[in-house]
BAMI-157784 format. One record per residue (C-alpha): residue in one letter; x negated, y negated, z negated. Coordinates in Angstrom, 1 decimal. Layout:
BAMI-157784
{node 'A' {X Y Z}}
...
end
This chain:
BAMI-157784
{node 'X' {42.1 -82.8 -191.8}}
{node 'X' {40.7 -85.4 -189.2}}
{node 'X' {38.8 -82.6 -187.6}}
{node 'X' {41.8 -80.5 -187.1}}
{node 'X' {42.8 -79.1 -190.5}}
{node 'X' {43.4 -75.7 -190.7}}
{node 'X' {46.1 -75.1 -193.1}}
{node 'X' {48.0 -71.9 -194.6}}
{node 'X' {51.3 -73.4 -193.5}}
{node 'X' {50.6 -74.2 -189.8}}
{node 'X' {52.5 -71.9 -188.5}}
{node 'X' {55.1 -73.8 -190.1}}
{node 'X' {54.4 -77.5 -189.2}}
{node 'X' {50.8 -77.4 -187.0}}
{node 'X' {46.8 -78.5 -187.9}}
{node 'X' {46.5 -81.3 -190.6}}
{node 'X' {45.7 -83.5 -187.5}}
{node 'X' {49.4 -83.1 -186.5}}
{node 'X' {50.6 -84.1 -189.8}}
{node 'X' {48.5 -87.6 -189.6}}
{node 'X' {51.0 -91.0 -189.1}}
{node 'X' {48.6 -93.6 -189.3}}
{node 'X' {44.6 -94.4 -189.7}}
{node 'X' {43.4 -97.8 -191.4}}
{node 'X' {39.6 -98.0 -189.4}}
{node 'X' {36.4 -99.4 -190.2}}
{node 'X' {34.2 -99.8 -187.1}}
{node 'X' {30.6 -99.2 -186.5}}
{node 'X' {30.8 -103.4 -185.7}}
{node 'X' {32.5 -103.9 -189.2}}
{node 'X' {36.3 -104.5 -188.0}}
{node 'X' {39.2 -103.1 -190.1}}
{node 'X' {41.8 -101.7 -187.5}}
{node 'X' {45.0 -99.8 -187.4}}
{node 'X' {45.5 -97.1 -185.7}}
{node 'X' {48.2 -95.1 -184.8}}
{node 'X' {51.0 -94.2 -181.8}}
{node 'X' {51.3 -97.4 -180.4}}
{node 'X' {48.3 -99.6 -182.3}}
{node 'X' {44.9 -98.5 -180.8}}
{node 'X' {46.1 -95.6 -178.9}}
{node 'X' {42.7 -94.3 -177.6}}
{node 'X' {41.3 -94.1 -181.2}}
{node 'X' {44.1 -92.4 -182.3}}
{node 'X' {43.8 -89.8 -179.9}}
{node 'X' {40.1 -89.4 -180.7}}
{node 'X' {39.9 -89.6 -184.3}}
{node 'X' {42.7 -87.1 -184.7}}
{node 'X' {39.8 -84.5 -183.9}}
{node 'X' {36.8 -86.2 -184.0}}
{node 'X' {37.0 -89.1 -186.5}}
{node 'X' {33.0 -89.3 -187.6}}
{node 'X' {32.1 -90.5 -184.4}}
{node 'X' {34.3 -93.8 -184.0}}
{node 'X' {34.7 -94.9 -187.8}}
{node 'X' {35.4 -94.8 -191.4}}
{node 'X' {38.8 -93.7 -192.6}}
{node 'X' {40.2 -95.9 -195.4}}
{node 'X' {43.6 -94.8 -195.6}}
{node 'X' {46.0 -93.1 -194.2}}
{node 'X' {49.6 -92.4 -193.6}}
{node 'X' {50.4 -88.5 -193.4}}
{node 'X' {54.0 -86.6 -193.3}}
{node 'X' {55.6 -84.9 -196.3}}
{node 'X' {57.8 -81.9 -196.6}}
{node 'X' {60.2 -82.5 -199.8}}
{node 'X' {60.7 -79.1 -201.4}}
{node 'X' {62.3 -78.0 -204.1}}
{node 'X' {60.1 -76.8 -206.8}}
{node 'X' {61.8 -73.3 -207.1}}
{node 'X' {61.5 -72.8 -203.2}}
{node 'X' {57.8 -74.2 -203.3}}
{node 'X' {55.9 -70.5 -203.7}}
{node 'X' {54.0 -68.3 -201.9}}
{node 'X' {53.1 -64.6 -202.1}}
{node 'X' {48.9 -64.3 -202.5}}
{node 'X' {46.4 -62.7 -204.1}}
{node 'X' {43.3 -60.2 -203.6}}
{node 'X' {43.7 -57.0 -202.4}}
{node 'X' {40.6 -54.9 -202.6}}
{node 'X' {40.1 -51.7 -200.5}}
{node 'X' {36.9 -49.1 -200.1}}
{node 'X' {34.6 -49.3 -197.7}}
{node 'X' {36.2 -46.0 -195.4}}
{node 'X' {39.3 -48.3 -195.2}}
{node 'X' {37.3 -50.7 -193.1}}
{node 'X' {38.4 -49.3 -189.6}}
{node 'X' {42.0 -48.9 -190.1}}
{node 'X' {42.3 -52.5 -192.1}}
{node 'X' {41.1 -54.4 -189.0}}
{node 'X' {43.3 -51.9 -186.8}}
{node 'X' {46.0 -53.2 -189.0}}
{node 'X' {45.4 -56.5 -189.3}}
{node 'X' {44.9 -56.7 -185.3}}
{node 'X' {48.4 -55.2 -185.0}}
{node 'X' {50.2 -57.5 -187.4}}
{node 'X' {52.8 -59.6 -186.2}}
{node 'X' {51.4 -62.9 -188.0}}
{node 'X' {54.8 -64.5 -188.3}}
{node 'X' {54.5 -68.7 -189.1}}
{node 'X' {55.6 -68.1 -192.6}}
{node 'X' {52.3 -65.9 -192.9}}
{node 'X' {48.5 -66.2 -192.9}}
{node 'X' {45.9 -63.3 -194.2}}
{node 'X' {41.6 -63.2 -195.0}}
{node 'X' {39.8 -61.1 -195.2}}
{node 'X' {36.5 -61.1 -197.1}}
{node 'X' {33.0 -59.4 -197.9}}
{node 'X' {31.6 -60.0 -201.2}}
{node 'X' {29.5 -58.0 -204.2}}
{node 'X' {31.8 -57.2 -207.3}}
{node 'X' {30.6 -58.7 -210.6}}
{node 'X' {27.6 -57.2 -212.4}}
{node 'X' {26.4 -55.1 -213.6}}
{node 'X' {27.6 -52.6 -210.3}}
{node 'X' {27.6 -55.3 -207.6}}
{node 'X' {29.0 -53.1 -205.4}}
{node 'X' {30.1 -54.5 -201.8}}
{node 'X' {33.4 -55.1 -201.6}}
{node 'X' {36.5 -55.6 -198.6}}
{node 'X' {39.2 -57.8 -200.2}}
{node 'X' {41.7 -59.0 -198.0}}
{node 'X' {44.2 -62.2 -199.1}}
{node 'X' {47.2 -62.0 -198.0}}
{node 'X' {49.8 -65.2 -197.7}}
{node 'X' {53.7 -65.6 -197.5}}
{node 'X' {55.4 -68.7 -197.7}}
{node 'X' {58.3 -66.8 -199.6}}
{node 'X' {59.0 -64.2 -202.8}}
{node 'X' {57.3 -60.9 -203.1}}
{node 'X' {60.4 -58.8 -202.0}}
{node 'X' {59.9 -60.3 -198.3}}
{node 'X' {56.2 -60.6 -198.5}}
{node 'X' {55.5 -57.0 -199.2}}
{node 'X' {58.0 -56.0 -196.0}}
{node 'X' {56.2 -58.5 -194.0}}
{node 'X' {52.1 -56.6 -195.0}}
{node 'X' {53.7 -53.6 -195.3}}
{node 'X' {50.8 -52.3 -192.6}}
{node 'X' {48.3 -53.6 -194.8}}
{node 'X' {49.0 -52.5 -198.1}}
{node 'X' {49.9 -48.9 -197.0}}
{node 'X' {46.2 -48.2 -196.4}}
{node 'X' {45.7 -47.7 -200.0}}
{node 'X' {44.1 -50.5 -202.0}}
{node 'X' {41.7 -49.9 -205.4}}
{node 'X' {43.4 -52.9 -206.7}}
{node 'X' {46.1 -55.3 -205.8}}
{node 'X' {46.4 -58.9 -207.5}}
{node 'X' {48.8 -60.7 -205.2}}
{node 'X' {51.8 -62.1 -206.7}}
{node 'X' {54.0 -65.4 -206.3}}
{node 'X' {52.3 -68.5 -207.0}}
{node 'X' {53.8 -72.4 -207.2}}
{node 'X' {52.1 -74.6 -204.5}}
{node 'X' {49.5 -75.9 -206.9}}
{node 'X' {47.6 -72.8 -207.6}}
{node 'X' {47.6 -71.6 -203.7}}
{node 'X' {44.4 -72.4 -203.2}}
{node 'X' {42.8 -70.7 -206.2}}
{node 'X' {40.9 -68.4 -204.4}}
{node 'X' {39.0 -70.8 -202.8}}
{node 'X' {37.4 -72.0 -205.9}}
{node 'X' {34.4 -69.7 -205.9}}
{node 'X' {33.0 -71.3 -202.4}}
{node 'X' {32.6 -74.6 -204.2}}
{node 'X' {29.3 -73.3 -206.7}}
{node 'X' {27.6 -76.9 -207.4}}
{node 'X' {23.9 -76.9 -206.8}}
{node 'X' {23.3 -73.6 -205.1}}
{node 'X' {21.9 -73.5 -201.2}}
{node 'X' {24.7 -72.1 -198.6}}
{node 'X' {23.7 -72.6 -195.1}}
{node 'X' {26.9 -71.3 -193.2}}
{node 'X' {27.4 -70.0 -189.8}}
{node 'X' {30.7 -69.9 -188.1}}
{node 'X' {32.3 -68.4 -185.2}}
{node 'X' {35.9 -68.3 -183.8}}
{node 'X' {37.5 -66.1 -182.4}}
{node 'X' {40.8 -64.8 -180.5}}
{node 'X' {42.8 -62.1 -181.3}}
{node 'X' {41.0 -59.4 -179.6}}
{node 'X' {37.8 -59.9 -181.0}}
{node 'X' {39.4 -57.9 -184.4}}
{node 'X' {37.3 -55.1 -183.0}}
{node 'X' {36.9 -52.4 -185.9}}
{node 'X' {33.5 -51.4 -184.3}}
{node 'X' {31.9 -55.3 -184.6}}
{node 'X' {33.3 -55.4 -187.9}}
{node 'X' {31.7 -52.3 -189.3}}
{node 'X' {28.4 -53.8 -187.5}}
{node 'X' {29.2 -57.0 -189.2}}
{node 'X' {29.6 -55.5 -193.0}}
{node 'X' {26.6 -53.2 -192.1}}
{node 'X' {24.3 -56.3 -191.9}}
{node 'X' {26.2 -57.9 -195.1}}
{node 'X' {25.8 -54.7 -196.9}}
{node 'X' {21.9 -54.2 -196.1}}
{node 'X' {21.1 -58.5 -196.4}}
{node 'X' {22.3 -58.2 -200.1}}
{node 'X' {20.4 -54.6 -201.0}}
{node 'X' {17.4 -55.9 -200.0}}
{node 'X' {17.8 -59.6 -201.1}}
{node 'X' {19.3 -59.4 -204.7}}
{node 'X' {18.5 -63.2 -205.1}}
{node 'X' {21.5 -63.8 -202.5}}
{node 'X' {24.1 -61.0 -204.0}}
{node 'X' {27.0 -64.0 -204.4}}
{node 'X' {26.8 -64.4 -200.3}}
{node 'X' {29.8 -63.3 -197.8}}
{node 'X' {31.6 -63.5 -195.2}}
{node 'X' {34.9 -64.8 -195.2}}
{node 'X' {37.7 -64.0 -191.4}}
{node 'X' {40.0 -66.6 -192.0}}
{node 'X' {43.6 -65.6 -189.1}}
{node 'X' {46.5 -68.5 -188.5}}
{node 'X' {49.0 -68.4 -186.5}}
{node 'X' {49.2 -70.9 -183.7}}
{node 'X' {52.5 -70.8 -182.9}}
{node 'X' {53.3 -73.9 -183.7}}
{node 'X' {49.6 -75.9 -182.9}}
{node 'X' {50.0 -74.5 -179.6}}
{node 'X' {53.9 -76.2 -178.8}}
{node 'X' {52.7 -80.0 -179.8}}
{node 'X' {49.6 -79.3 -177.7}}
{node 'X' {46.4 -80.5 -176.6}}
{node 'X' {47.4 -83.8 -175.0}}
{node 'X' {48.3 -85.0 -178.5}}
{node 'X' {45.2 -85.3 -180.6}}
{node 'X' {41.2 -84.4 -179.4}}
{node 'X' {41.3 -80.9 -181.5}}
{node 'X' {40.7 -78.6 -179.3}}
{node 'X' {41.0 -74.5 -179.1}}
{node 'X' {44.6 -74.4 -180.8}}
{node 'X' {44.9 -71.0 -179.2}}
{node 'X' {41.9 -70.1 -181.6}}
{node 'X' {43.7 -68.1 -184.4}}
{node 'X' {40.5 -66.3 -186.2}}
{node 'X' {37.8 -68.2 -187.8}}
{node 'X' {34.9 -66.8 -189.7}}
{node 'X' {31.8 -68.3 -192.0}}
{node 'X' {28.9 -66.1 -193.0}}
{node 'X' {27.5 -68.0 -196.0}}
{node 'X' {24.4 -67.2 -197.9}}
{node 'X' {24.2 -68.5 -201.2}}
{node 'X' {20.7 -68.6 -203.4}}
{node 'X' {19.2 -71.1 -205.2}}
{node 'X' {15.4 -71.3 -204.0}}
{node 'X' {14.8 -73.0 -200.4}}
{node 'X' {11.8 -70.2 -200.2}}
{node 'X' {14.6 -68.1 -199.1}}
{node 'X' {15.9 -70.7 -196.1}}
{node 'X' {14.1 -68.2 -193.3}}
{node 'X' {15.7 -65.3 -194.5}}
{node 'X' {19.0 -66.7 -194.8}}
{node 'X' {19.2 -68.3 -191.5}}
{node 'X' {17.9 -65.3 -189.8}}
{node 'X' {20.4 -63.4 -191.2}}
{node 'X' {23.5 -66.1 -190.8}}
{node 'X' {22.8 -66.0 -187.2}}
{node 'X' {22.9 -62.5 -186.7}}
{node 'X' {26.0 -62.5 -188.1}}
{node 'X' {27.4 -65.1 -185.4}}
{node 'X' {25.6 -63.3 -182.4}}
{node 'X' {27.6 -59.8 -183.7}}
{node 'X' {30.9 -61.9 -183.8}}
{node 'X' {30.6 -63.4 -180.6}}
{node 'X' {29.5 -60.5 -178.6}}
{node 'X' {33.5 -59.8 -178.7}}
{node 'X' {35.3 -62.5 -179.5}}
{node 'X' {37.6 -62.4 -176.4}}
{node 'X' {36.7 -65.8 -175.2}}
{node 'X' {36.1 -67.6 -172.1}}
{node 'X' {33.6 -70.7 -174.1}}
{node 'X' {32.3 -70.9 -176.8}}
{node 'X' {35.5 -72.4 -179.4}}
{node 'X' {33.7 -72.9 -182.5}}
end
């Protein structure tokens, strides 16, 4: 959160640094301070963004958004698709109007043994039932999925999906880049699960790596602005992680080599000016 805190309902209510009231600070000197609006003012700006550098968080104060448990779902899940439907899924997903209610992934992974096949599964989310959800990725699922999982889930299970990036033990050396809008280019991206597909064929000791396109909207991180809080590029709505995961550090070189060639194909069309990762 205190480095921005990208969140599936920012459209709704901004970056986890927006939803932040109040710090209680320890200083590299060993003071215990409070920081918020009016108390420390220039710390609160920074640490909204960049809080290792100044201090240790102790606490905090953040906003809530009282819901009522039978309006708290959303509409997720995996949907897989082959790897012809590649092109027209980024087309898709380019041309989707990403309402603030919504959020979608998109992932490349190897199904479980014994195929380990490579896979495109794309996670759509809806802050709402499945009746309004499915009008709302309409585009998306009328490519023609193998498989389609995504049904309404209660706030506590919404971030399921995640649980597979969070392997103890394991070495994952990650490489991110963001992106804009533009840079959902259907040729980078076939270039992109090219180098996935061929870095797990030829190293079977990393077959549980991917790469994982997360897209926000930033509607809403874009009206509180930049003048509030040190997190920069709120206009930035793609983000993406190439992670190998293995278990030897033998394999480091390879890994590394191949993470960053993954970055250098994102960024040679991302659509922006600087660098905004």
């Amino acid at each position: 959160m205190l480095g921005g805190g990208l969140t599936r309902s920012m459209g709704l209510y901004g970056a986890g640094v927006d939803q932040i009231l109040q710090l209680k600070v320890v200083t590299a000197s060993g003071e215990s301070l409070i920081v918020n609006l009016k108390l420390n003012p220039d710390l609160w700006y920074g640490m909204r963004g960049a809080a290792p550098n100044f201090g240790i968080v102790t606490s905090g104060l953040v906003k809530a958004y009282p819901t009522p448990k039978a309006n708290n779902i959303a509409w997720e899940g995996a949907i897989t698709f082959s790897d012809d439907k590649l092109e027209p899924l980024i087309k898709a997903i380019h041309e989707l109007d990403l309402r603030p209610e919504m959020q979608i992934d998109f992932l490349f992974s190897i199904t479980e043994p014994p195929s380990n096949s490579p896979i495109i599964t794309v996670i759509p989310f809806f802050l709402g039932n499945a009746s309004a959800a499915e009008k709302a990725f309409a585009s998306i699922l009328e490519l023609g999925p193998l498989s389609n999982e995504a049904t309404e889930e209660p706030y506590d299970h919404w971030g399921d999906f995640a649980n597979s990036f969070c392997i103890k033990g394991m070495r994952k050396p990650a490489y991110g880049a963001s992106l804009a809008r533009q840079a959902l280019n259907p040729a980078t991206w076939r270039a992109v699960y090219n180098e996935f597909k061929t870095f797990v064929r030829e190293y079977p000791q990393a077959a549980g790596s991917s790469i994982l396109a997360e897209y926000y909207p930033v509607q809403k991180a874009i009206t509180i602005g930049d003048a509030t809080s040190s997190y920069s590029f709120r206009d930035v709505p793609i983000h993406v992680v190439a992670i190998a995961l293995y278990e030897n550090s033998s394999f480091d070189g390879e890994a590394n080599a191949w993470g960053a060639r993954v970055r250098d194909l994102l960024r040679s069309t991302d659509g922006l000016e600087v660098n905004s990762t």
